[in-house]
N, CA, C and O atoms as a printed pandas DataFrame, in Angstrom:
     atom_number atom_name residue_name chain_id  residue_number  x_coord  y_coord  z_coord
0              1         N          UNK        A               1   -4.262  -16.181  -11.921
1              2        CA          UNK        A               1   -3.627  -14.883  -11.815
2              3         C          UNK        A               1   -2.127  -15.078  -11.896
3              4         O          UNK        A               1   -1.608  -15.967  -11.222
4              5         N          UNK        A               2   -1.571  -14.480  -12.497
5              6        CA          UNK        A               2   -0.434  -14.200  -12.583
6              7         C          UNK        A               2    0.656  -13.785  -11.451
7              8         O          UNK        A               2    0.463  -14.261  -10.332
8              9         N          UNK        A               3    1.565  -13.105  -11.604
9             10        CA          UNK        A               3    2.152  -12.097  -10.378
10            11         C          UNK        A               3    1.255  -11.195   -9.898
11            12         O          UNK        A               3    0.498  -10.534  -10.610
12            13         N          UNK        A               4    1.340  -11.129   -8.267
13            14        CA          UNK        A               4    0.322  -10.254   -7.403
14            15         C          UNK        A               4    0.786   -8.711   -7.629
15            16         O          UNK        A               4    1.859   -8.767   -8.230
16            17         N          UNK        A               5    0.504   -7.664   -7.449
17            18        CA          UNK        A               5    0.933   -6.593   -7.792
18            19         C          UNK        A               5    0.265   -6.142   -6.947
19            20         O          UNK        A               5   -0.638   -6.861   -6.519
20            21         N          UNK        A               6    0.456   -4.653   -6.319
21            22        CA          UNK        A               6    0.051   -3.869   -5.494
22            23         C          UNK        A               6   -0.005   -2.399   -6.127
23            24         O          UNK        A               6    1.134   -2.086   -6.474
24            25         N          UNK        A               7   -0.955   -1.370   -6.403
25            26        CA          UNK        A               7   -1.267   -0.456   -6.757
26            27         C          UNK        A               7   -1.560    0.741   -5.453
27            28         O          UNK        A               7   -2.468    0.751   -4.622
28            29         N          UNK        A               8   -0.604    1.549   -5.616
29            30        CA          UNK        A               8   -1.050    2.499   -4.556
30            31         C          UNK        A               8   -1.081    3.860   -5.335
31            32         O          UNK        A               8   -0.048    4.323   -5.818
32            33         N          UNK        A               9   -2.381    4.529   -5.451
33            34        CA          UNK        A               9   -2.496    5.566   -5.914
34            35         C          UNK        A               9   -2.170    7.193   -4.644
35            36         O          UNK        A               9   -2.773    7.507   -3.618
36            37         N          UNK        A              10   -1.116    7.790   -5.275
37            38        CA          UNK        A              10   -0.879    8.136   -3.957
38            39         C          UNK        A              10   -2.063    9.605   -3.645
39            40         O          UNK        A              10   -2.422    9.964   -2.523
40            41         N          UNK        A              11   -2.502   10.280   -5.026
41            42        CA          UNK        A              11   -3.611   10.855   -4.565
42            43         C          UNK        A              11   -4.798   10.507   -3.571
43            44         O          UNK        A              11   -5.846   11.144   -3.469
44            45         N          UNK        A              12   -4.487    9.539   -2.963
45            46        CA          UNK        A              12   -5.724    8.851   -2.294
46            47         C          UNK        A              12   -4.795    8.733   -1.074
47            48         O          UNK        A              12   -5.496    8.906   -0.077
48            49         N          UNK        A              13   -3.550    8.517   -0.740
49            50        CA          UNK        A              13   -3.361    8.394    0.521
50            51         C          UNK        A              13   -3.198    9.327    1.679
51            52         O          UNK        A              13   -2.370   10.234    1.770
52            53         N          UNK        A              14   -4.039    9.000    2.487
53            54        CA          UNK        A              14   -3.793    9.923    3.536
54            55         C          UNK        A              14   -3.324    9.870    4.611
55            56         O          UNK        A              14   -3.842   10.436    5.574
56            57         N          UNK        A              15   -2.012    9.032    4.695
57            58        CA          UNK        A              15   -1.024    8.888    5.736
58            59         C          UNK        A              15   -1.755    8.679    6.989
59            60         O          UNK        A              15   -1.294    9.216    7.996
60            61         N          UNK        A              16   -2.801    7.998    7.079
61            62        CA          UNK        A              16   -2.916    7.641    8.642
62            63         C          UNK        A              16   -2.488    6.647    9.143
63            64         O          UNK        A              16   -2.535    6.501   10.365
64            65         N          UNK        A              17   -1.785    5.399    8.044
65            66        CA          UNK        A              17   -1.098    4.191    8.359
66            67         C          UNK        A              17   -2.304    2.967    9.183
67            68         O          UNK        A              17   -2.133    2.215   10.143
68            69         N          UNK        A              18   -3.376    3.184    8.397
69            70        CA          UNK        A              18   -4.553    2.077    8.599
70            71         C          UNK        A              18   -3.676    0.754    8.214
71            72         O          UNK        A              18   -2.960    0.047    8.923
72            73         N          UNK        A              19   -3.915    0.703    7.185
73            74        CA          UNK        A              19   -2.935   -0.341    6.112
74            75         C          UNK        A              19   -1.906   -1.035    7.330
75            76         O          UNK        A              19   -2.124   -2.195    7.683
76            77         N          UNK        A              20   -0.807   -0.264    7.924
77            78        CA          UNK        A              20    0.422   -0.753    9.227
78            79         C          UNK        A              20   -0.234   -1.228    9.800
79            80         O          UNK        A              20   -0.258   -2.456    9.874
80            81         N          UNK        A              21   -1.067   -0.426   10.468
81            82        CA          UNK        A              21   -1.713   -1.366   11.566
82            83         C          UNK        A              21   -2.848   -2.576   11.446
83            84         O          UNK        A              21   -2.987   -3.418   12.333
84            85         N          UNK        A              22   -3.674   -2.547   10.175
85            86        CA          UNK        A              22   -4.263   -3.685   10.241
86            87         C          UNK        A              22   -3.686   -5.253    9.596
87            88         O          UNK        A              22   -4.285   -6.329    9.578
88            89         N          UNK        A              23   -2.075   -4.857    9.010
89            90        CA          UNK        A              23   -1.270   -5.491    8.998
90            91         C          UNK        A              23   -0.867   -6.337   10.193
91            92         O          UNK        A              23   -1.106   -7.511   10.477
92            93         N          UNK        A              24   -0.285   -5.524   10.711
93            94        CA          UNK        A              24    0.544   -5.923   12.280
94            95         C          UNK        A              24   -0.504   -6.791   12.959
95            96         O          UNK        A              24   -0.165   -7.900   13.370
96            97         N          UNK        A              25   -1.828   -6.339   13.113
97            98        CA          UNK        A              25   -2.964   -6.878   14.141
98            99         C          UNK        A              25   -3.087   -8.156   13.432
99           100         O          UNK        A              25   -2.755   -9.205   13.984
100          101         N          UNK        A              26   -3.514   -8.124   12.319
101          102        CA          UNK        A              26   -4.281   -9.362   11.601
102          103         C          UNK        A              26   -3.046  -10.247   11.497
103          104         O          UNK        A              26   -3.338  -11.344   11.972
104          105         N          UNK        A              27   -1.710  -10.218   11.046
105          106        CA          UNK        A              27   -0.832  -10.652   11.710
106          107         C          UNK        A              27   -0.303  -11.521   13.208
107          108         O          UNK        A              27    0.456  -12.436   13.525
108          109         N          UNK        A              28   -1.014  -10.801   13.679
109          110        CA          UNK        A              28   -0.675  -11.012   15.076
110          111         C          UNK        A              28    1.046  -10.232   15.396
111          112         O          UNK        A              28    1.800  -10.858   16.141
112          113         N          UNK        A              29    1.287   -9.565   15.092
113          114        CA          UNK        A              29    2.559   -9.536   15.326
114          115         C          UNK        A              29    2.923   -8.222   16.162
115          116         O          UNK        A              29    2.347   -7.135   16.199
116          117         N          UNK        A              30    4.143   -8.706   16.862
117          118        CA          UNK        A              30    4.580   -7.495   17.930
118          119         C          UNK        A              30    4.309   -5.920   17.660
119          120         O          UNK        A              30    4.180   -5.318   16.594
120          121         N          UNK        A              31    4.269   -5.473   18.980
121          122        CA          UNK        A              31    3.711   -3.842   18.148
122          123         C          UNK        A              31    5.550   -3.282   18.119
123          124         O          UNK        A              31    6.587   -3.433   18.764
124          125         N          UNK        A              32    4.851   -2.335   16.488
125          126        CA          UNK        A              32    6.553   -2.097   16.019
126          127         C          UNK        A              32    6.428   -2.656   14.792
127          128         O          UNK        A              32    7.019   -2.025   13.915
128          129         N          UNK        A              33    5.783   -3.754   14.392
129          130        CA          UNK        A              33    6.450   -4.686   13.488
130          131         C          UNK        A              33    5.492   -5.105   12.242
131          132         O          UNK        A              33    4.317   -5.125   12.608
132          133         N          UNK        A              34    5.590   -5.298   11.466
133          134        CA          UNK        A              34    4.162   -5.709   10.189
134          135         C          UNK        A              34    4.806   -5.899    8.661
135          136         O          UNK        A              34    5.965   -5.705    8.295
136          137         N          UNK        A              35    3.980   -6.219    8.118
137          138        CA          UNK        A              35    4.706   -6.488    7.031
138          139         C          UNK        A              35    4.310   -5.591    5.862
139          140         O          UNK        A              35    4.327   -6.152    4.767
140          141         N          UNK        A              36    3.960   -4.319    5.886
141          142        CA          UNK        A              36    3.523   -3.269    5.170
142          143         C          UNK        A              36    3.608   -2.682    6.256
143          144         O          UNK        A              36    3.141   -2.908    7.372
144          145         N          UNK        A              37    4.848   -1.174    5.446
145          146        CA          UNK        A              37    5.027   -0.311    6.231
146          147         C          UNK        A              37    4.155    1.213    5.188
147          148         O          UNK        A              37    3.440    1.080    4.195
148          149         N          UNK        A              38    4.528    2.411    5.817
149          150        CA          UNK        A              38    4.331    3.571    4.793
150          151         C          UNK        A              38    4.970    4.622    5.955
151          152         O          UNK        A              38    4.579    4.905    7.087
152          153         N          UNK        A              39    6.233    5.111    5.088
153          154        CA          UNK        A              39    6.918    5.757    5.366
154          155         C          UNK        A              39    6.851    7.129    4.905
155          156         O          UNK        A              39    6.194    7.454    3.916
156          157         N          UNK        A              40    7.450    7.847    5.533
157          158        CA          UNK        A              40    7.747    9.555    4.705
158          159         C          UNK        A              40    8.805    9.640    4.285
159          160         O          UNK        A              40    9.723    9.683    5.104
160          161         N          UNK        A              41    9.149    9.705    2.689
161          162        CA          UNK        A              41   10.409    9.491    2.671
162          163         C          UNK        A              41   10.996   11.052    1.727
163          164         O          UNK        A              41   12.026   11.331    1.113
164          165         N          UNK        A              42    9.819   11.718    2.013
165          166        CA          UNK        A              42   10.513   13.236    1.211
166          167         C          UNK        A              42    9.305   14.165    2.462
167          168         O          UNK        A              42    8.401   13.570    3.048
168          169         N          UNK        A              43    9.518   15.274    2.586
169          170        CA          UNK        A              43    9.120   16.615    2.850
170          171         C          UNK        A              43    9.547   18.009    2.137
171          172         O          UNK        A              43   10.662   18.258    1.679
172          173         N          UNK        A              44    8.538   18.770    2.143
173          174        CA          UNK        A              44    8.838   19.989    1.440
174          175         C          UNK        A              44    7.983   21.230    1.885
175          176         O          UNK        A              44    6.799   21.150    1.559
176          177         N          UNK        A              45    8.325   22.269    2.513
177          178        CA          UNK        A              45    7.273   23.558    2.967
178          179         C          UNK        A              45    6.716   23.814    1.631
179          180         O          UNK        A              45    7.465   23.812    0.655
180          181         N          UNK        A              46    5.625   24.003    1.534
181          182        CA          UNK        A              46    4.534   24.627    0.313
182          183         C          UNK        A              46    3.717   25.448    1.479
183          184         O          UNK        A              46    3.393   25.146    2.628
184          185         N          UNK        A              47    3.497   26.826    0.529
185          186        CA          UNK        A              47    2.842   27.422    1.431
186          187         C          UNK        A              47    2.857   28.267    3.068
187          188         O          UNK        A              47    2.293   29.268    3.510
188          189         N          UNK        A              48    3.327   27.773    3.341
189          190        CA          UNK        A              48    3.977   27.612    4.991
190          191         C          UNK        A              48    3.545   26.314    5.963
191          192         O          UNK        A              48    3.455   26.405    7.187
192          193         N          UNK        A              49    3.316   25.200    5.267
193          194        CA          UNK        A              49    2.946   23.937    5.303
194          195         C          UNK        A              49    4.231   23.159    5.375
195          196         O          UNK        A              49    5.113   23.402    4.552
196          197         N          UNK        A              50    4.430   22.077    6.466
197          198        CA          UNK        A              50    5.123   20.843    5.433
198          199         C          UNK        A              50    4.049   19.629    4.934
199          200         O          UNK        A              50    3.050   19.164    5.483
200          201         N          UNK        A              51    4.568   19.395    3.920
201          202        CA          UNK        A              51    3.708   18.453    3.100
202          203         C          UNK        A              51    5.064   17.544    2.804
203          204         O          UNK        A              51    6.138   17.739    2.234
204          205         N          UNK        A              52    4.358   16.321    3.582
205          206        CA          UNK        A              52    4.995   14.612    3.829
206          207         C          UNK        A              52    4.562   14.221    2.756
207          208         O          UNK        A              52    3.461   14.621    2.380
208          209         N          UNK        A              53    5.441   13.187    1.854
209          210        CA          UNK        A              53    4.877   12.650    0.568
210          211         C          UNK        A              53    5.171   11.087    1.812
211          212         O          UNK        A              53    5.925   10.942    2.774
212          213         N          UNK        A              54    4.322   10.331    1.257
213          214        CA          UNK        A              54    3.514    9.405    1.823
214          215         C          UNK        A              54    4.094    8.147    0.610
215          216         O          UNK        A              54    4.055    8.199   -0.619
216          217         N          UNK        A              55    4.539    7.228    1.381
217          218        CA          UNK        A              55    4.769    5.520    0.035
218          219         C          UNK        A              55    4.516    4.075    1.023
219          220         O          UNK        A              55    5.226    3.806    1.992
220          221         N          UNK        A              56    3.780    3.540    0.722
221          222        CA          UNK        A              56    3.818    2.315    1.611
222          223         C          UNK        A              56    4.686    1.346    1.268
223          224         O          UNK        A              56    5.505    2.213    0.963
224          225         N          UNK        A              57    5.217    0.425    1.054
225          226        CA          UNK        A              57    5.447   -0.787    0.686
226          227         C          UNK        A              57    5.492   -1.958    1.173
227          228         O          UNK        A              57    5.461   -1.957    2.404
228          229         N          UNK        A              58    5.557   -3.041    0.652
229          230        CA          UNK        A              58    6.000   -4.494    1.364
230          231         C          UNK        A              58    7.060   -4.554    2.179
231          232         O          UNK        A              58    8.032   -3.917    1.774
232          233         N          UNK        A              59    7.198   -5.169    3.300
233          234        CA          UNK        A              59    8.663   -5.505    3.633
234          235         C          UNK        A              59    8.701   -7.294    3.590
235          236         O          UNK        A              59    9.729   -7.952    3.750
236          237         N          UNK        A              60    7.845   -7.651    3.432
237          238        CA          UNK        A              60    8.053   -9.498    3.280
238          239         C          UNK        A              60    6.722   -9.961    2.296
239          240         O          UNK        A              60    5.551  -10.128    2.637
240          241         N          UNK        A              61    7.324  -10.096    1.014
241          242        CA          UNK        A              61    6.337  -10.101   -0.263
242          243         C          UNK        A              61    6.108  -11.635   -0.061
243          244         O          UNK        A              61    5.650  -12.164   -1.073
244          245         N          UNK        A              62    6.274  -12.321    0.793
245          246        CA          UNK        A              62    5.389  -13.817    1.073
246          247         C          UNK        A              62    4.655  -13.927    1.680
247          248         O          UNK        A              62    3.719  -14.725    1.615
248          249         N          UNK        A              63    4.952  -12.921    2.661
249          250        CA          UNK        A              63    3.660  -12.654    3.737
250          251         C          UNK        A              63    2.388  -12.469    2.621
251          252         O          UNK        A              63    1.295  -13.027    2.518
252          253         N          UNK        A              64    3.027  -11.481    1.889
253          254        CA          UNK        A              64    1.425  -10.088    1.386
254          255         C          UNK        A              64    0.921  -11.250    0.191
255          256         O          UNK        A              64   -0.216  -11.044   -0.232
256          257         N          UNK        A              65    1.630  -12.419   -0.380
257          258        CA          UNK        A              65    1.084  -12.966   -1.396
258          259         C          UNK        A              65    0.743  -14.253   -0.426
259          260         O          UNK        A              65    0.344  -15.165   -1.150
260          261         N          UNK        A              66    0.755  -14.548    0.617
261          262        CA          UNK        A              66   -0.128  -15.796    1.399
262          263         C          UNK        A              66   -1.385  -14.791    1.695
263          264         O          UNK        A              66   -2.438  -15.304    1.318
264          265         N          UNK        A              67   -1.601  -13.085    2.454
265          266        CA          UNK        A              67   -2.284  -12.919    2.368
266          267         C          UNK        A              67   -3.388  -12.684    1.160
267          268         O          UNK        A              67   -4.604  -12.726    1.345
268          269         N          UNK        A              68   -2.790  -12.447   -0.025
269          270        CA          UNK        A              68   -4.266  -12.330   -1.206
270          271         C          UNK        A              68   -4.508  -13.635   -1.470
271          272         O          UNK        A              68   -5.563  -13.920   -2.036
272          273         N          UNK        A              69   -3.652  -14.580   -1.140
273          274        CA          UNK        A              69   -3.836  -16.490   -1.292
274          275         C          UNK        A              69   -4.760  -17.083   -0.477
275          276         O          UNK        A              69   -4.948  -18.288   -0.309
276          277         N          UNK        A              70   -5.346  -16.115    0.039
277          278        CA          UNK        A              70   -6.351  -16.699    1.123
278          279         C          UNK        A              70   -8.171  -16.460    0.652
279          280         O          UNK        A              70   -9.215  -16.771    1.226
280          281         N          UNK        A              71   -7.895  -15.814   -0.563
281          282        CA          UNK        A              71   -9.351  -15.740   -1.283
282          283         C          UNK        A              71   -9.924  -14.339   -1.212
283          284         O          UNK        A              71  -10.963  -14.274   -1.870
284          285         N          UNK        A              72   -9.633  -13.341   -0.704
285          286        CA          UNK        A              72  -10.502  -12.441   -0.073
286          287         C          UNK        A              72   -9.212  -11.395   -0.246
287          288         O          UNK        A              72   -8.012  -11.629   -0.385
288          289         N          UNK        A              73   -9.981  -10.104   -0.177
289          290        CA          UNK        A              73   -9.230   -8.862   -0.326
290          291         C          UNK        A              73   -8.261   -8.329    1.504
291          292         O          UNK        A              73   -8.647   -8.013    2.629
292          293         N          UNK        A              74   -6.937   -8.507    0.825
293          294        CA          UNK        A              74   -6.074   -8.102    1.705
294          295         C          UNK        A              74   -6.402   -7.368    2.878
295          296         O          UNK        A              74   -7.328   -6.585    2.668
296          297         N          UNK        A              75   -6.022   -7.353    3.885
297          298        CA          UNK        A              75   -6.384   -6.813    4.874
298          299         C          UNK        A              75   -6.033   -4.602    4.966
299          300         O          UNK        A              75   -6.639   -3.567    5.242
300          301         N          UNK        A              76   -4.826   -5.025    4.565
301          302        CA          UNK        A              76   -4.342   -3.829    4.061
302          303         C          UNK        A              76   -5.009   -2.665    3.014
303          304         O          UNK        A              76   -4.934   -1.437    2.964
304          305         N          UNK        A              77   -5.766   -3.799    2.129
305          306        CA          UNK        A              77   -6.472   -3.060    0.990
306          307         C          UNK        A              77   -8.118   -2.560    1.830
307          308         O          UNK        A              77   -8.598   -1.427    1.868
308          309         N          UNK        A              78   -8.570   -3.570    2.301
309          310        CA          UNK        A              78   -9.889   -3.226    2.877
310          311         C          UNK        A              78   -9.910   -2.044    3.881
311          312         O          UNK        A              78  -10.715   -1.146    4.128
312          313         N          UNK        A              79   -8.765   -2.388    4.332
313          314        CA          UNK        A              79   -8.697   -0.835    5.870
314          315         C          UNK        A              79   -8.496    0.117    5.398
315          316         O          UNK        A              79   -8.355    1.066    6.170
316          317         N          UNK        A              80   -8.362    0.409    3.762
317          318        CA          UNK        A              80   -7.547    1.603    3.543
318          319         C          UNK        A              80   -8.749    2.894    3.228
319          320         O          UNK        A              80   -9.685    3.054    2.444
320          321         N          UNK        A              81   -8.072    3.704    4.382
321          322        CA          UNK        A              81   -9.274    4.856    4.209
322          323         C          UNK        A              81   -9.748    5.485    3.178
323          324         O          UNK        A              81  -10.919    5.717    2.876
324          325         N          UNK        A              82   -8.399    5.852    2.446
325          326        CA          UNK        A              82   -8.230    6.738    1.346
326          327         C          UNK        A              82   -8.889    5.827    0.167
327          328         O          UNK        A              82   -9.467    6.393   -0.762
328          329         N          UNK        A              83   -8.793    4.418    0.218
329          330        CA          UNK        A              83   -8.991    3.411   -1.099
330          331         C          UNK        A              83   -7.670    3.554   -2.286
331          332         O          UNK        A              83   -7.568    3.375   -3.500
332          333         N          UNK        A              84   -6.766    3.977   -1.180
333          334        CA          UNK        A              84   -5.701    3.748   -2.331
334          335         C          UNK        A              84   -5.116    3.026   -2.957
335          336         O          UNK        A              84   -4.634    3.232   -4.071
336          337         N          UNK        A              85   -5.071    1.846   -2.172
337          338        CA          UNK        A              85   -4.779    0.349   -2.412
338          339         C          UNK        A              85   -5.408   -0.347   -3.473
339          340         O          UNK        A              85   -6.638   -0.331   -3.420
340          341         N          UNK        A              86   -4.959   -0.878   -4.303
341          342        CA          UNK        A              86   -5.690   -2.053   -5.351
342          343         C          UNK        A              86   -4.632   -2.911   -5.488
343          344         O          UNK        A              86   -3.463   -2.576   -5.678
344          345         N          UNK        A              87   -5.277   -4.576   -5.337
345          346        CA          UNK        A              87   -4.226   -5.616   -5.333
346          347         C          UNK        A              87   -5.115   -6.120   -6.836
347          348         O          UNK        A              87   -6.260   -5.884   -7.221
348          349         N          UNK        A              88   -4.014   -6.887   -7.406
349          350        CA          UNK        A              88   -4.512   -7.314   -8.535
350          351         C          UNK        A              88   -3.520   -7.744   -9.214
351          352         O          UNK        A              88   -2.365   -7.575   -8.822
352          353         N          UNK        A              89   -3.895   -8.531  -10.631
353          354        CA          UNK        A              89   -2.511   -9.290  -11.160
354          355         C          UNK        A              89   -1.723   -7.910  -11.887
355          356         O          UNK        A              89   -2.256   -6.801  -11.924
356          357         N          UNK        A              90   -0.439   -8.193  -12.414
357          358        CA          UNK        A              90    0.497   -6.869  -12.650
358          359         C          UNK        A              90    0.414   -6.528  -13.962
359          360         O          UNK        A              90    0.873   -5.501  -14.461
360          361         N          UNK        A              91   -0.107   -7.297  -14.455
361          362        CA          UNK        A              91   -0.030   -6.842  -15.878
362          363         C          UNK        A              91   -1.567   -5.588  -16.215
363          364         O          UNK        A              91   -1.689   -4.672  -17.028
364          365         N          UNK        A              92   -2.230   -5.984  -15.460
365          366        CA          UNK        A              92   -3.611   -5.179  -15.522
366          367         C          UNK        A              92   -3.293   -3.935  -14.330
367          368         O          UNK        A              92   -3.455   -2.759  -14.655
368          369         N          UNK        A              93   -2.987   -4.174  -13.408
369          370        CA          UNK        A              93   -2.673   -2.921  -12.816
370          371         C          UNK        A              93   -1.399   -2.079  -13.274
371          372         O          UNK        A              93   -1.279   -0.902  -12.933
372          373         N          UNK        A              94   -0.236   -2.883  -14.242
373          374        CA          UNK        A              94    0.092   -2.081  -15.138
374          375         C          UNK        A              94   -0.338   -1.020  -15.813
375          376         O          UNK        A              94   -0.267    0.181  -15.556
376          377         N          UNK        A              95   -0.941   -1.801  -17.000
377          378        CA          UNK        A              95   -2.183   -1.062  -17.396
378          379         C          UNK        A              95   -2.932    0.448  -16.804
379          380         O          UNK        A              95   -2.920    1.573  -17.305
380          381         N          UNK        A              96   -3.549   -0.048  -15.574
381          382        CA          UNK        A              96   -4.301    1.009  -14.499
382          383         C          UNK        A              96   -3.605    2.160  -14.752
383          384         O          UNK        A              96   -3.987    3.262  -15.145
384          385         N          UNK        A              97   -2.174    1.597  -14.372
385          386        CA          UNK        A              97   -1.094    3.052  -13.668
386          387         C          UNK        A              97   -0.694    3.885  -14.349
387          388         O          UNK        A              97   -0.460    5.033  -13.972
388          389         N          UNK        A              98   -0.472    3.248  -16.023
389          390        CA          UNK        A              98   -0.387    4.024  -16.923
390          391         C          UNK        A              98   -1.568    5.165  -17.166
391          392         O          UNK        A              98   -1.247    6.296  -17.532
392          393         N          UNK        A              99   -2.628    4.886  -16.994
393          394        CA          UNK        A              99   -3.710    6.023  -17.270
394          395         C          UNK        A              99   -3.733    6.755  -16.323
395          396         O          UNK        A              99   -4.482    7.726  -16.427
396          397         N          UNK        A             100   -3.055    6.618  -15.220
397          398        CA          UNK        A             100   -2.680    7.625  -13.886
398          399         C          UNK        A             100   -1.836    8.164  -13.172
399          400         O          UNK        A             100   -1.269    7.719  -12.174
400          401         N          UNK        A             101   -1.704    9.490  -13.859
401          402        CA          UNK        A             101   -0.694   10.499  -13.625
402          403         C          UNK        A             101   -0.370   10.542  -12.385
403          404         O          UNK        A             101   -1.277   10.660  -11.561
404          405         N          UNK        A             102    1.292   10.440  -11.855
405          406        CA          UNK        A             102    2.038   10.682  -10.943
406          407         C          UNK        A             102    1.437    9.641   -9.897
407          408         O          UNK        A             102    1.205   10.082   -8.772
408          409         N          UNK        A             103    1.165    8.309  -10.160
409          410        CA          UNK        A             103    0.730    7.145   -9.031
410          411         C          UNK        A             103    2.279    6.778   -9.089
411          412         O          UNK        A             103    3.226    7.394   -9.577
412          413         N          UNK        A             104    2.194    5.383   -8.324
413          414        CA          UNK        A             104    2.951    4.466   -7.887
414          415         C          UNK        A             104    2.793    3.259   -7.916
415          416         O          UNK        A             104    1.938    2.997   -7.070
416          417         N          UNK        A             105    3.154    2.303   -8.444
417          418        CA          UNK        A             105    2.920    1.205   -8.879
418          419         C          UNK        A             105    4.183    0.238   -7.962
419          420         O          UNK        A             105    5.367    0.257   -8.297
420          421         N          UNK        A             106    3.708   -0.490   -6.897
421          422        CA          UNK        A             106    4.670   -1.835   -5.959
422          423         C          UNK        A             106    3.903   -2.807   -6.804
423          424         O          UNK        A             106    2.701   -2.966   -7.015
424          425         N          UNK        A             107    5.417   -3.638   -7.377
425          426        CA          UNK        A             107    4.977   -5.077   -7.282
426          427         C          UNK        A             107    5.290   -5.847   -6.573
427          428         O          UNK        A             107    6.386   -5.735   -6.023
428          429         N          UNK        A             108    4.376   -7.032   -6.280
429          430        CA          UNK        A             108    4.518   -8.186   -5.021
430          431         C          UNK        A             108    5.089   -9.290   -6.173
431          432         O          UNK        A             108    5.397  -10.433   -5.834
């Protein structure tokens, strides 16, 4: 495999921050802290709603590439409720993202 890449389709996410936390745990690491976050980094009233747009990303891309280096699907990817997550090499999830309108494509 090539470069690790991370695919987050954001029609699929549903901001419950599974992904953070089974980061942080499987990690072991202080609560607060992980190495995949997902932030809100826009809001907008629709409707009489606010609607949070939802983005996860890496914050330590050695961490997230020792974790897919370990044989087995990321911890982050497996917890994810929505299944928004797909890890995979970048040139093929390239590919993916192009056939899918208004995703998001992180590379690791």
């Amino acid at each position: 495999m090539g470069r690790v890449g991370l695919l987050v389709d954001m029609d699929y996410c549903v901001g419950c921050w599974a992904c953070q936390s089974a980061c942080s745990n499987h990690n072991s690491l202080p609560v607060g802290q992980t190495f995949l976050r997902l932030i809100n980094n826009q809001a907008e009233e629709v409707d009489g709603e606010l609607k949070l747009y939802k983005f996860p990303y890496p914050l330590a891309l050695e961490k997230c590439a020792d974790c897919i280096s370990d044989g087995g699907v990321p911890i982050c990817v497996s917890t994810c409720i929505g299944r928004a997550l797909t890890i995979g090499d970048t040139d093929a999830l390239f590919e993916k993202a192009k056939n899918l309108k208004g995703k998001t494509v992180i590379f690791l």
